[in-house]
Every structure is written in C-alpha cells, then in structure tokens.
N, C-alpha and C positions, 0 to 999 in steps of 0.2 A: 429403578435404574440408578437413581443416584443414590441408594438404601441398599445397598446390595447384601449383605449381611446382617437386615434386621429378621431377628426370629419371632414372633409371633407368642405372647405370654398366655395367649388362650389355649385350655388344653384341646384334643378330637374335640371336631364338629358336632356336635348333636343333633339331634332330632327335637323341635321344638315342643313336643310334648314331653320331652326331657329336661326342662329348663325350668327354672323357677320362675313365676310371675311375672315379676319384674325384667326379668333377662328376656324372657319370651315376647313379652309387651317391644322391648326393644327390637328383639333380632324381627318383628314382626313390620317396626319402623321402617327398619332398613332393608328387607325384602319389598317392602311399598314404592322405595327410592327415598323417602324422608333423608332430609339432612338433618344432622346429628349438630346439638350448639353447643357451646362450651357451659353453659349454667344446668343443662338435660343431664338424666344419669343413665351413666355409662358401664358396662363392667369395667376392670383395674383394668384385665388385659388389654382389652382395646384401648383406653387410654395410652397406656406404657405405652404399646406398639405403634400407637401414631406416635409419642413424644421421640421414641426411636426412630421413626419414617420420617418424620418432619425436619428433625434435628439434623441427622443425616443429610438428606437432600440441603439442609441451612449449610451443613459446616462446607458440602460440595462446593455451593457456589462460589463460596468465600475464599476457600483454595484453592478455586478455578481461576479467581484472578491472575494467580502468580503464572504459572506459567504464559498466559499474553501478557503481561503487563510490562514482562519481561523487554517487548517489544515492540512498546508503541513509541520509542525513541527510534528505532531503527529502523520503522516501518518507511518501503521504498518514495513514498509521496506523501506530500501534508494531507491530500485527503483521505488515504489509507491511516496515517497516526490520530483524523480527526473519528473517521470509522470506526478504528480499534477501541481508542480512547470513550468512545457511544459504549461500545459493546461489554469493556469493562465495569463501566462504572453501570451499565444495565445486571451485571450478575450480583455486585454490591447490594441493589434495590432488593435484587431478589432473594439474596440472604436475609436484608430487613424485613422482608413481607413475613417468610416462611420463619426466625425467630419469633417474628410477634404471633404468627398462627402458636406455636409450638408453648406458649408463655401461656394464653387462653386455657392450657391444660395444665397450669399448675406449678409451672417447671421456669427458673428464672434463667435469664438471658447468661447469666454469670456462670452461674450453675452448666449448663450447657457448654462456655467459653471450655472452663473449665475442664469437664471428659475430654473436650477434642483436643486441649493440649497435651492432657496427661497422657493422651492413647488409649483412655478408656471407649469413645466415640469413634466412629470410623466417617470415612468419606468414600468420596469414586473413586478407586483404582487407577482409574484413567490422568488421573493428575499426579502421578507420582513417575510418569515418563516424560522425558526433555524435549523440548521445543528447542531443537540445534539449528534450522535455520526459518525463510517466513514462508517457505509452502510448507513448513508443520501448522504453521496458526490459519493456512485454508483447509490445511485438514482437521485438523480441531474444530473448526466453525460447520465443514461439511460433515464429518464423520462423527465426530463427540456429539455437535448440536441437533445432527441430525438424529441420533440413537436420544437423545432426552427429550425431542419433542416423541418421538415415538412411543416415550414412555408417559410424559407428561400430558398430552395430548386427555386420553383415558382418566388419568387422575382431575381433569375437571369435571368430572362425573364422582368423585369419590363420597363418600359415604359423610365425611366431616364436614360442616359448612366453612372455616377458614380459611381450612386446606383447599378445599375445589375454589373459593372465590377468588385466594389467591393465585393459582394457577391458572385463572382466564386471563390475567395479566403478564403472568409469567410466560404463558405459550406466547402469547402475541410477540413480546419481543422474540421470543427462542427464534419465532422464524424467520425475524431478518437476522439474528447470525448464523445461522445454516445457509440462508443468501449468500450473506458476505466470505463463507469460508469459500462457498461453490463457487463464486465469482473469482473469487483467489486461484483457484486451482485451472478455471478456466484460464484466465492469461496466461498461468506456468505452461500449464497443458496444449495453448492455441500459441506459446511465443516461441523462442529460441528452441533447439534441442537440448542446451544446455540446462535449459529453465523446466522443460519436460522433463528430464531425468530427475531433477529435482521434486518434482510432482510426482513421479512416480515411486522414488524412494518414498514421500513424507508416507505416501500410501500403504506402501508396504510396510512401513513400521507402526503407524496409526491403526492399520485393518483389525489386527488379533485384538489389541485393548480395547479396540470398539466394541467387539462383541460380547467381549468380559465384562461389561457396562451394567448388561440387562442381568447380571448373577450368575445363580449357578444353572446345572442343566436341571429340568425339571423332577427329575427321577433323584436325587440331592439337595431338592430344596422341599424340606421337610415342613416346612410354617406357613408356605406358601396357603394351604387350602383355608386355615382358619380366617385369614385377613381378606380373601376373599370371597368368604361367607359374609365377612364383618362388612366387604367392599371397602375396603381400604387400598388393596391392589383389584384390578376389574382384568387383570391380562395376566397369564402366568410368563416366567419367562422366556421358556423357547417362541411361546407364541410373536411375542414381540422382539425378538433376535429374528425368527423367519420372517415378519414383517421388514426389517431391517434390511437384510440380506436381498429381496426382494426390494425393494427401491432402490437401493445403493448400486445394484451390478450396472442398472440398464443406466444411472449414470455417468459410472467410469468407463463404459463403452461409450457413451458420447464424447465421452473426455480423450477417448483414444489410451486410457490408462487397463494397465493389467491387475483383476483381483490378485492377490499373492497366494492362491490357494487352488491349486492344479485339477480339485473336484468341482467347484463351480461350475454348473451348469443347467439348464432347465430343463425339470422333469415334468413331462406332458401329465403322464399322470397324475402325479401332487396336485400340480398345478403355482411348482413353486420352484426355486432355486434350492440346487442340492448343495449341500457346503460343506467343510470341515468341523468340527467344533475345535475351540480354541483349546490351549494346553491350561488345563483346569492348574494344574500343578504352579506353573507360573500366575495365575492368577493368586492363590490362596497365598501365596509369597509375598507379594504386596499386597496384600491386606493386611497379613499379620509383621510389617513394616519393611519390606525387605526387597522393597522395589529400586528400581535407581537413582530415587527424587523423593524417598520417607521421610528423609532424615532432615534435606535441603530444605521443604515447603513446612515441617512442624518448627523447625528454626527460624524461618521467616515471618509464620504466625505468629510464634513465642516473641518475638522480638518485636515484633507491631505491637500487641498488648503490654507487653513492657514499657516499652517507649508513651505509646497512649495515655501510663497509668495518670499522666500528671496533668492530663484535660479531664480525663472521666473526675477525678475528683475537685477542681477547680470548676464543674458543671453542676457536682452534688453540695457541692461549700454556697455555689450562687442559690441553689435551690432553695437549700436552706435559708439561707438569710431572707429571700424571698416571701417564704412558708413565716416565716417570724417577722418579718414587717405585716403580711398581711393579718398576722393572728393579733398584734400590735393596735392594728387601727382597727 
C-alpha cells in the first residue's frame, strides 16, 4: 500500500521442479512459512523487490509527516497538538525501523535518501494532496491510517524477518492514529453543522486517494503474482481495497457522513460493498509527479537534508575522533 509501484524483479512464477537447487531449497522455505534473514541466500529478485518495498513504504512515512506537521501548531486544543505531535514523531520511528530493515539487504541509508530526492523512488500518492483545513488530519488518521493498517496488518506475516518484526510495532501504533483521525471526525461529524460540512468535505476529497493507496486494479498489476509467491505481499490489491470499502462505509454511516460515490451499496450476494473504482488516470499522474503537492513535499525533503548536512557530518567528524582515540589507547 504504501509500495504502490513496486514491480517485482523475479521473472513467471515457476513450478518448483523448475528451479535450480538452491532457488527451490528456498521457495520451499517460504512455502513452510520460514522467515527469511538478511545473512540466508536469497535470489537478486527478491532482494531488489523487498529493497523497493521496504524503501518505499521508508520514504512513505517520512513524507507523511509533512502534511500533519503542517498542523500541530494550529491544532484546536493543546491536547490535540500534544496528540498530533505523538502521532508524528510515531511515523519518523517508523521510517527509522523500515530504513534499517531495508540497509540489512545491502543498500545504505544514503543511497536510498538519495532516489527519493532525485524521483528516482516513489512514495504513497496519498501525500501529495493538501490538508487545507483540521478535519483533513481526521481524515487522514481515519481514511489514510485506516487503508495502511489494512495493508500492514498481513505484512506482519511477510516472508523477511526485519520487515514482519518491524511491522508488529509499526501496526500497534497505526491503530491509535486511525483512533485519533476517527475521533476527529466524530466531534466534526456529532458538533456544529458547520463543523459537519467540514467533515464531510475532508471526506469527499480524502475517499478517491484512499483507494489509490492499495495500487493499481488487479487485472494492471502485473508483479503482483511473483512477490506473492515470494510472500512478500500475502493480499493482492483489490482484495484489500474491498476490505477497505467494507469497513469504512458502515463507519461513515455512524458518522452520519455520505460516501462520495453514488454506487456504494451492499450486495447480498458478494457479500460486500459494491463501489466505484477510482480514476486510475489521476492516480498514475501523481505518481509520475504531477499531483497537487509533488513538487511542495520533494522541496521540503530536499531542504531538510540540506540543512541537516551540517549535523550528519559533525556526528561523523565525532565518530571518527572517537574510532581514533579508542585505536590510540
């Protein structure tokens, strides 16, 4: 979910009696459920493709700050900016956990910074649309946090041992900010009508990019099958978009709020909520930078690691001296 664009380096699935020794020995691990450790060998692809998955979901979080961060000055009460203020510096940890998984295979933290400035890396889609007032950051907390623990939830089963151990820590917190957006949107949604319309704009502008979270539609996402052979992803998309859709409606009906999608409705038969699918077209737009907020949030990273530069080397200057005193005595 928050990898929305990574492809998968392994070619067709095979049939294990197709594999050579060593691959076979492997894929036979991870049909056991075995987790996989960073010193075990690996094929390239499945490495690559977690360093892609890992890194991704890394650069998410990290970009995910900006838009709340935005607003823990503004936020209506000190216990809301002290909430807020939990919640961002919980996505910060979580970019640290998921770089250091992602560095375990090889790949340095720098190197990483790196693609995501240049635009060679991507991130969620989802952060690249404006948080204009504060019932967008309860939609964000319900709609965004709710769509990542959905996805994240499954990936503590995943097939690598760093990535699933960090993701038992990382869901835990996910789900008190899916709380705290929900609790946002309930005061908007149970206060003033003025404060309800508010709620129910953020909603309707939040709903389409929620859904464009989980990628693309199944029949378009062509890498999906390999990584979960690999168990790298354990859910294909639509699966977890219909799980989505499927929790979210029967709470905006509590909330007294309207989906923004005129086909929502439940089909006995499925056994699920029928829905739209979003406009792929605008999705593929912001990803390849051309959303409303590309430009704003790769500027605001760029300019943090700029500004940065002059602690990270005042930290490697201490090291050093450190490293040579202790080679000294």
């Amino acid at each position: 979910m928050y990898a929305q664009m990574v492809k998968s380096t392994g070619h067709a699935v095979r049939a294990l009696e197709d594999m050579e020794p060593q691959e076979r020995a492997f894929q036979e691990r991870i049909n056991a459920g075995e987790k996989i450790e960073p010193k075990d060998w690996m094929p390239e692809g499945y490495r690559k493709t977690l360093v892609r998955q890992i890194s991704q979901h890394a650069h998410s979080e990290i970009v995910g700050q900006l838009p709340e961060g935005n607003w823990i000055t503004r936020a209506p009460t000190l216990e809301r900016k002290a909430i807020l203020l939990a919640k961002v510096q919980d996505e910060a940890g979580h970019g640290l956990y998921l770089y250091c998984a992602a560095e375990t295979l090889g790949v340095s933290r720098d190197e990483l910074y790196e693609q995501l400035h240049s635009g060679k890396a991507k991130y969620s889609s989802i952060f690249n649309y404006p948080t204009l007032n504060w019932a967008d950051i309860g939609a964000v907390g319900w709609l965004v946090d709710g769509a990542a623990i959905m996805n994240q939830v499954p990936l503590q089963r995943t097939s690598f041992g760093p990535y699933s151990r960090a993701m038992i820590r990382i869901c835990k917190e996910e789900s008190f900010h899916q709380r705290q957006g929900y609790d946002i949107m309930m005061k908007m949604a149970f206060g003033s009508e003025a404060q309800k319309r508010m709620a129910q704009d953020a909603l309707n502008r939040f709903w389409w990019p929620s859904l464009m979270m989980f990628g693309p539609s199944d029949k378009d996402s062509i890498h999906s099958a390999q990584s979960m052979a690999w168990k790298i992803k354990l859910n294909t998309n639509d699966e977890l978009r219909q799980k989505f859709v499927d929790q979210t409606v029967p709470q905006a009906e509590y909330l007294g709020l309207t989906i923004p999608d005129e086909n929502v409705k439940w089909n006995e038969e499925r056994g699920h909520y029928d829905y739209t699918d979003p406009d792929w077209n605008e999705f593929f737009e912001v990803i390849k930078g051309n959303g409303p907020c590309n430009k704003e949030r790769m500027d605001a990273r760029v300019k943090a690691w700029e500004d940065g530069a002059w602690f990270r080397e005042g930290l490697m200057a201490h090291a050093e001296k450190a490293n040579t005193a202790e080679a000294a005595e």
